[in-house]
C-alpha positions as CSV (number, residue, x, y, z in Angstrom):
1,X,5.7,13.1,15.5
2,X,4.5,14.6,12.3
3,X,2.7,12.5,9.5
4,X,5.7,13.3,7.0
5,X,8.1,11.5,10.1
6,X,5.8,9.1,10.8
7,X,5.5,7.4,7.1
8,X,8.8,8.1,6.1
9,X,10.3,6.0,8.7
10,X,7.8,3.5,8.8
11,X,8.5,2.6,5.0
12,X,12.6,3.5,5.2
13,X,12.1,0.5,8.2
14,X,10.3,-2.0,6.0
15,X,12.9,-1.5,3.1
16,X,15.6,-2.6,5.2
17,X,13.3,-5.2,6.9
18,X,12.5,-7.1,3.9
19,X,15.8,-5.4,1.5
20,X,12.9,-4.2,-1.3
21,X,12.4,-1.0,-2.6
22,X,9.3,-2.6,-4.3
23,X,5.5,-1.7,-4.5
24,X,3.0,-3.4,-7.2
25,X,1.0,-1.7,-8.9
26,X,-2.5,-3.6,-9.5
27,X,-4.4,-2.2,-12.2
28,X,-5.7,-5.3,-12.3
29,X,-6.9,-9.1,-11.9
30,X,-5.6,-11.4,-12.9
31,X,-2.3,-12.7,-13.3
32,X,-3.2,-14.3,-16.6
33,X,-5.9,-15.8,-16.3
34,X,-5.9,-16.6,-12.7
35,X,-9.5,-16.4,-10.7
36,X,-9.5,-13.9,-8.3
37,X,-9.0,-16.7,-5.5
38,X,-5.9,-17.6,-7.4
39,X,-5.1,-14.0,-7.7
40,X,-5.4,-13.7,-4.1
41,X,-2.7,-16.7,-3.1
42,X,-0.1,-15.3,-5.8
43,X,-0.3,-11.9,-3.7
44,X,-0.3,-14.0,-0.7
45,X,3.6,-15.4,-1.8
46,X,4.2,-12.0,-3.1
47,X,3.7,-10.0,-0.2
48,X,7.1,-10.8,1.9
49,X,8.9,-9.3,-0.8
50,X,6.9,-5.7,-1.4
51,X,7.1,-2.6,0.2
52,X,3.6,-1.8,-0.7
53,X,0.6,-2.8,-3.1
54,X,-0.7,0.1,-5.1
55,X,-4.4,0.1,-6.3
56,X,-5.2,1.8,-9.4
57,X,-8.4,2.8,-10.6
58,X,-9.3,-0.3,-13.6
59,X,-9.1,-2.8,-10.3
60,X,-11.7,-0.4,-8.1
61,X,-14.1,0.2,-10.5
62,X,-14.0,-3.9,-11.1
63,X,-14.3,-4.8,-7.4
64,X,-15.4,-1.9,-5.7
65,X,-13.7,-0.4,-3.0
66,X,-14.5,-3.0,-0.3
67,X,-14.0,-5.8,-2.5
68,X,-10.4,-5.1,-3.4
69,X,-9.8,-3.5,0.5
70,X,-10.7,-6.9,1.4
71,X,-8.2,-8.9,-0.6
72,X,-4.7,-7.0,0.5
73,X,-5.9,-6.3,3.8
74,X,-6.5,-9.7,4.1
75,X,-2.2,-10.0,3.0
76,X,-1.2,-7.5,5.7
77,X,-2.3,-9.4,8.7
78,X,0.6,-11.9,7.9
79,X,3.1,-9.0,6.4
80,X,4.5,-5.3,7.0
81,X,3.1,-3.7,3.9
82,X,1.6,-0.2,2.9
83,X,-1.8,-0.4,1.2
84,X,-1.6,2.9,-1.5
85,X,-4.8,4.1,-3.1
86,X,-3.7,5.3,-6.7
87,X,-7.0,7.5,-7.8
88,X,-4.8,10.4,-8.7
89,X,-7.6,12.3,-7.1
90,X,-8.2,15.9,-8.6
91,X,-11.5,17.4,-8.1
92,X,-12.3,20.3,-5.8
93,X,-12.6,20.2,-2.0
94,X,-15.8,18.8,-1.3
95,X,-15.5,16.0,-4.0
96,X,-11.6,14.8,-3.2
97,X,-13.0,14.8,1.1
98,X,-15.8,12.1,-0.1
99,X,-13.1,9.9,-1.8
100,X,-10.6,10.4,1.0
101,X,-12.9,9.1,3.2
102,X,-14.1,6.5,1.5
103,X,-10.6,4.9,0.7
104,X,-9.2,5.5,4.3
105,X,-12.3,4.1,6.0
106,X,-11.5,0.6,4.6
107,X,-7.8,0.3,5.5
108,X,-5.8,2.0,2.7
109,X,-2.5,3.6,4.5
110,X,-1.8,6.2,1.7
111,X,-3.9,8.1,-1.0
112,X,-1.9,9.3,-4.3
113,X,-3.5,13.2,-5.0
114,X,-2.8,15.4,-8.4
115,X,-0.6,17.6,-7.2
116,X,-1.6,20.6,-10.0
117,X,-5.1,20.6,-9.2
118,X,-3.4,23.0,-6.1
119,X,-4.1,22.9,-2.5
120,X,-6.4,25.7,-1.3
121,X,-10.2,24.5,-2.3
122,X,-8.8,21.2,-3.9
123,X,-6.3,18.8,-2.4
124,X,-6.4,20.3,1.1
125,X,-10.0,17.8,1.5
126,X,-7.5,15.3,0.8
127,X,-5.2,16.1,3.4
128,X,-7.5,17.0,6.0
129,X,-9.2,13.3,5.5
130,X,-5.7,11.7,5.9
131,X,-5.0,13.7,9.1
132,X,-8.1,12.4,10.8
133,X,-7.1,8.9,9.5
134,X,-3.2,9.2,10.5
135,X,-2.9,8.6,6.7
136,X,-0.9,9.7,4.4
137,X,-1.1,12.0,0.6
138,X,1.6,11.4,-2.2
139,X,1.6,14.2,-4.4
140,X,2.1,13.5,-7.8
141,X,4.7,15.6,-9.4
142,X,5.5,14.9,-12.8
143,X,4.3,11.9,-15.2
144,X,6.2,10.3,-17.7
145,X,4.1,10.2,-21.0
146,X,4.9,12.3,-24.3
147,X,3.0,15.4,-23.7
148,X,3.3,15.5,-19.8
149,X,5.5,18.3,-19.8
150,X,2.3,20.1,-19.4
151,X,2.7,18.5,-15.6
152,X,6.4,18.7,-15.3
153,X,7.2,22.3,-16.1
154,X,5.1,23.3,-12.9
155,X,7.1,20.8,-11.0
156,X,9.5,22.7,-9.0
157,X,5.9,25.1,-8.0
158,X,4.7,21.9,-6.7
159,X,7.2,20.8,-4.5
160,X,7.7,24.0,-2.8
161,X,4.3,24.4,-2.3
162,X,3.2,21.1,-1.3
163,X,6.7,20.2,0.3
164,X,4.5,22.6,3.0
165,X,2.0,21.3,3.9
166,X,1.6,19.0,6.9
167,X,-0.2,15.4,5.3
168,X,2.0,15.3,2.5
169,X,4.5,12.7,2.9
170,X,6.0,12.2,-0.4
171,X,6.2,12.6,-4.1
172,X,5.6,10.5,-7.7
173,X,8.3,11.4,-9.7
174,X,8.5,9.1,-13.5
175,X,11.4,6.8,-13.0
176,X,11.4,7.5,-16.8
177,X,12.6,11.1,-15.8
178,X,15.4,10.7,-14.1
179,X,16.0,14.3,-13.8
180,X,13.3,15.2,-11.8
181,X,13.9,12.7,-9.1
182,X,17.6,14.3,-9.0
183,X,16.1,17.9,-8.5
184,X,13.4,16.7,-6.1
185,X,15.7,15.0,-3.9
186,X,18.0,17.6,-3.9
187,X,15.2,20.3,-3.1
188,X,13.4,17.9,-0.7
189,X,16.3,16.9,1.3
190,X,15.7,12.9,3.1
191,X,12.2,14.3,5.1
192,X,9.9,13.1,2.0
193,X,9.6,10.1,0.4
194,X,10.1,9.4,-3.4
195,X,8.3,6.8,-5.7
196,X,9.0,6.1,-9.0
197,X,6.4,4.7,-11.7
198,X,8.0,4.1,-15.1
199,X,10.8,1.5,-14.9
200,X,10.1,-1.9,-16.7
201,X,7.4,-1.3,-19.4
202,X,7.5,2.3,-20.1
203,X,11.1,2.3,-20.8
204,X,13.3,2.8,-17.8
205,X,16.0,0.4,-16.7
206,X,14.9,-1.3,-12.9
207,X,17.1,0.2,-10.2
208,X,17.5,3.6,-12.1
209,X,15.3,6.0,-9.6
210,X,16.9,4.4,-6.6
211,X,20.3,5.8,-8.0
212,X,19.6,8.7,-8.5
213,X,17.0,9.5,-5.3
214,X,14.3,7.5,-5.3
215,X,13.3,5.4,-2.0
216,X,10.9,3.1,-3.9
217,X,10.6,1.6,-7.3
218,X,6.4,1.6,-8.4
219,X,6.2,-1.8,-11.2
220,X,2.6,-2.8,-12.5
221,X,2.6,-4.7,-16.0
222,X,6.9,-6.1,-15.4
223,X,4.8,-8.4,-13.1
224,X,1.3,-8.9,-13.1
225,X,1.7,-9.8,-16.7
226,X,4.6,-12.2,-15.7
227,X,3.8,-15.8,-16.6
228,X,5.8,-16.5,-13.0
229,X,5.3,-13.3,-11.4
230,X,7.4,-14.8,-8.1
231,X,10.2,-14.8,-10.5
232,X,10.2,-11.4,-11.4
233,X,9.9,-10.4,-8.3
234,X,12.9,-12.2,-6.9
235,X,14.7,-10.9,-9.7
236,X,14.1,-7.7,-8.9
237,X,15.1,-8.1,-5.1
238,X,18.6,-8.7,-7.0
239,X,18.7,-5.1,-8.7
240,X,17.8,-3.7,-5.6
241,X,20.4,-5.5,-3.0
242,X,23.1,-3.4,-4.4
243,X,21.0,0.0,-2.5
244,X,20.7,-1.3,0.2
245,X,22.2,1.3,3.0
246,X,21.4,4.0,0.5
């Protein structure tokens, strides 16, 4: 079974288990002003209901790598859920094969790579990382901030060429960009996965990527800035019942 198989049915299986298309996306700790204990028991509530828990750079560079592998690993013993290094990694080969490894090592299921830094000499130490780990690389496609056409007019370039190459599992496409999740599901068939940054905070109504193609909805500040972020998450588990069988 290839990679792109492997992960794509593995998170398609815990959407309908748990009926989320939700990851969280910690740039950081706290919830408030929560410690990082209380942080920890929050997640601990949160998990059942997530897809995944994304870790962004802010929230590494605070804990170090093993400090924050050791707080959602610690969640996944007790839930299905897919632990995604965000580090938008984009340096040449050498470089992007030390961070690979390093996030792998400790636990992280997925690793989130620059898709326009290109593969030969750059992303392919990525990839060749997440072989060896039986990992997985999300490409990121297109961002959704003013001047990120820049990104997005090589997007169609991207997904053919990375749409390729065996490693790559799926695609972040801005939920704020609706359009490009439309073409990249149509180009990409149902063999990648799609997630979708943007809704919430930076504009885009919740639910909107999994109309049109999306498999998984990416929301950071919409809850971990939540005074009751269990409520927003139930909440959300509303918007997304009415997918469920897409």
């Amino acid at each position: 079974m290839s990679l792109r198989k492997y992960w794509s049915d593995k998170v398609r299986e815990i959407i309908k288990q748990k009926g989320t298309r939700l990851v969280l996306a910690l740039d950081e700790f706290p919830f408030g002003d929560f410690s990082r204990e209380e942080c920890a028991e929050v997640l601990s509530r949160l998990v059942d209901y997530l897809v995944g828990i994304k870790v962004g750079v802010p929230l590494m560079i605070k804990y170090g790598v093993f400090g924050v592998a050791e707080i959602v690993e610690s969640l996944k013993k007790n839930s299905e859920c897919i632990l995604i290094y965000d580090g938008k990694i984009s340096d040449i080969y050498h470089v992007n094969k030390k961070i690979a490894n390093m996030v792998f090592s400790v636990g992280f299921d997925l690793v989130i790579a620059h898709g326009i830094v290109g593969y030969k000499g750059g992303i392919e130490g990525v990839v060749e990382v997440a072989r060896n780990f039986k990992g997985g690389v999300l490409i990121l496609a297109a961002m959704s901030h003013e001047e990120s056409w820049i990104l997005n007019r090589n997007l169609m370039e991207i997904l053919r060429r990375y749409s390729k190459v065996d490693g790559v599992v799926g695609f972040i496409l801005p939920a704020t960009k609706p359009s490009t999740i439309r073409i990249a599901r149509e180009f990409l068939g149902n063999d990648f996965l799609i997630f979708s940054p943007g809704a919430g905070k930076q504009g885009a109504p919740y639910g909107q990527s999994i109309a049109v193609g999306a498999d998984i909805e990416i929301v950071g500040r919409g809850i971990y800035e939540s005074i009751n972020p269990m409520e927003s998450v139930v909440s959300l588990m509303e918007v997304y019942r009415q997918y469920e069988g897409k």
